[in-house]
N, C-alpha and C positions, 0 to 999 in steps of 0.2 A: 787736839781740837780745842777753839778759845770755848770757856766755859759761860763767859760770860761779856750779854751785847746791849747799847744803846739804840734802840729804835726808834731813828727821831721822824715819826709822822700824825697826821690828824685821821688819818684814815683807816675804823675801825677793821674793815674785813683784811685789808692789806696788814696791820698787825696780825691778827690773829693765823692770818696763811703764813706769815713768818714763824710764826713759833712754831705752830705745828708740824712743819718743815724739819724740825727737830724730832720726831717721835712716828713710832709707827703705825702706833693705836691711835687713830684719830676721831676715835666715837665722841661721844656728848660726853661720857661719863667716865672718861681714862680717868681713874684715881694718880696718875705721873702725870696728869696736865691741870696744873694748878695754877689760879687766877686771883691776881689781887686786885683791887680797881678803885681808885676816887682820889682822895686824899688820905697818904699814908703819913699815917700816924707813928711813933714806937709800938703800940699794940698790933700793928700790921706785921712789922718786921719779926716780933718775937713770935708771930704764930709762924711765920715764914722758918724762925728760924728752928720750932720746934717740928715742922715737917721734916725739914732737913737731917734731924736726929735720926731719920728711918729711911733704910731702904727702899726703892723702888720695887711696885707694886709685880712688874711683872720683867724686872733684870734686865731692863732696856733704860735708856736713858729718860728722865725724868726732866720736866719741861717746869720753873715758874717761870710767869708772866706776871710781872708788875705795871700795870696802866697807872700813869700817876697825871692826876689832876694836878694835885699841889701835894709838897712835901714837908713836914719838918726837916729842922736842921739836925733835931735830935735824931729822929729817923735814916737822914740818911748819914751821920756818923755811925748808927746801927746795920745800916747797910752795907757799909761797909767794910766789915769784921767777916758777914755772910759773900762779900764777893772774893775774900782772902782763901774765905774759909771752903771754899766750894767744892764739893768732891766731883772726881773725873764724872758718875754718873749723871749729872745733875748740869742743866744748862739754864742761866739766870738771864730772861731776858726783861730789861726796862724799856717801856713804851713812854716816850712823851714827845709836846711837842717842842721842842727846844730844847737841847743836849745842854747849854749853857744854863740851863736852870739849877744844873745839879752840881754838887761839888766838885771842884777840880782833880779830888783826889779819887772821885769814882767814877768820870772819866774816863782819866788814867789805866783804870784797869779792866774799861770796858773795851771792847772791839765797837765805834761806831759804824751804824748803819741809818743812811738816809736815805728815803723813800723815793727816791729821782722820779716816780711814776705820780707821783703826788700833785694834784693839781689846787691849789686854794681856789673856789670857786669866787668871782668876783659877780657881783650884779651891778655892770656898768650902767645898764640903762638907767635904775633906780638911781646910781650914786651920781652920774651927771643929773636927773632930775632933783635932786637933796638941794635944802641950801647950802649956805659955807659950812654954817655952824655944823652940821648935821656929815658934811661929807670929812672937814675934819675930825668929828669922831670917829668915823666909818674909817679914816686912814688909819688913826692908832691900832685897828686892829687887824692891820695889813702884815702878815707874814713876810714876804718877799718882796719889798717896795720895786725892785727892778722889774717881777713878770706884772704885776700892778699895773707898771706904767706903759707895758710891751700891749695888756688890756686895753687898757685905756685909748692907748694909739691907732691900734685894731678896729677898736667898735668906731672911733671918730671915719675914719678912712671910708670903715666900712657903710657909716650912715651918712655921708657929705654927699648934699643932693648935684651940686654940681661940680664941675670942672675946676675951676675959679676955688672954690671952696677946698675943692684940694690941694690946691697948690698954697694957698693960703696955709692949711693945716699940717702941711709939708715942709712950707719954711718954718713955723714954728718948730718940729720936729729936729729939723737941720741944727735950730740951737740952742737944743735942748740937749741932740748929740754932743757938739761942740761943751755944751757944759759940762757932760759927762766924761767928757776927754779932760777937760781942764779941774777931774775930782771935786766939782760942787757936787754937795751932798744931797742923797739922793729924794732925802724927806724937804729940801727946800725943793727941789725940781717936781716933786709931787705937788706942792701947794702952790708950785707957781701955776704948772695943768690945772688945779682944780679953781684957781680962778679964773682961768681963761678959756676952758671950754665951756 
């Protein structure tokens, strides 16, 4: 079994059913379900890595979870000695959200997993009311510019009082398609929507 996984999602309870997926004791207080969380430091790693000096509490497999906010660079070169070093009972999972955040070389030696159930919640209503200024910062923190813009299309269709207005909103759509056939990028195609709805 891989000992060691990348869990790349935003969604707290959907991590934590992952891990625990791993172990059989699922109480609050398994001493083999160990939890790191914020931004890891070297000081995070080393205490990680001195649990790891010890057996599991009750001869079943032993669960960390690391939720990383933000990482050192020093850290996760630290991290990576513990992902080499990892004994068969011992399963290391990282939670973030974006797998690219982290070194290519720990990666490498993760098994990823993305959260396909994961939905970034959007508030179209509010971001078509925003001004520009306002809705381009709202895109910088756009996860997934494509279901974004699948959003955005959605609530238009859905809130066009008339007929007319549809079709209107539909030819737009049309070459918006066509641009996307023809690999224009998908954050100019966002800024083109946000000035035009």
């Amino acid at each position: 079994m891989a000992q060691s996984y990348i869990y790349e999602s935003n969604i707290e309870n959907n991590i934590d059913s992952f891990a625990k997926s791993f172990i059989t004791n699922t109480s609050k207080y398994n001493p083999d379900f160990l939890k790191f969380k914020g931004n890891i430091k070297i000081r995070d790693i080393n205490d990680i890595k001195n649990n790891l000096k010890y057996k599991s509490f009750s001869n079943t497999q032993r669960v960390i979870l690391i939720k990383i906010e933000s990482i050192t660079i020093e850290a996760q070169n630290s991290m990576l000695k513990i992902l080499e070093e990892t004994n068969s009972d011992t399963t290391i999972i990282i939670s973030i959200n974006n797998h690219t955040k982290l070194l290519d070389t720990i990666n490498s030696r993760c098994i990823l997993v993305k959260d396909r159930s994961e939905v970034q919640i959007y508030d179209i209503k509010s971001f078509i009311n925003m001004d520009i200024e306002n809705r381009l910062k709202y895109i910088e923190e756009v996860n997934n510019t494509e279901d974004f813009i699948i959003n955005i299309i959605s609530y238009i269709i859905r809130n066009c009082k008339s007929i007319n207005n549809v079709t209107d909103k539909l030819k737009k759509l049309n070459e918006i398609q066509k641009s996307i056939q023809n690999n224009i990028s998908e954050k100019i195609l966002l800024i083109d929507i946000l000035l035009n709805i």
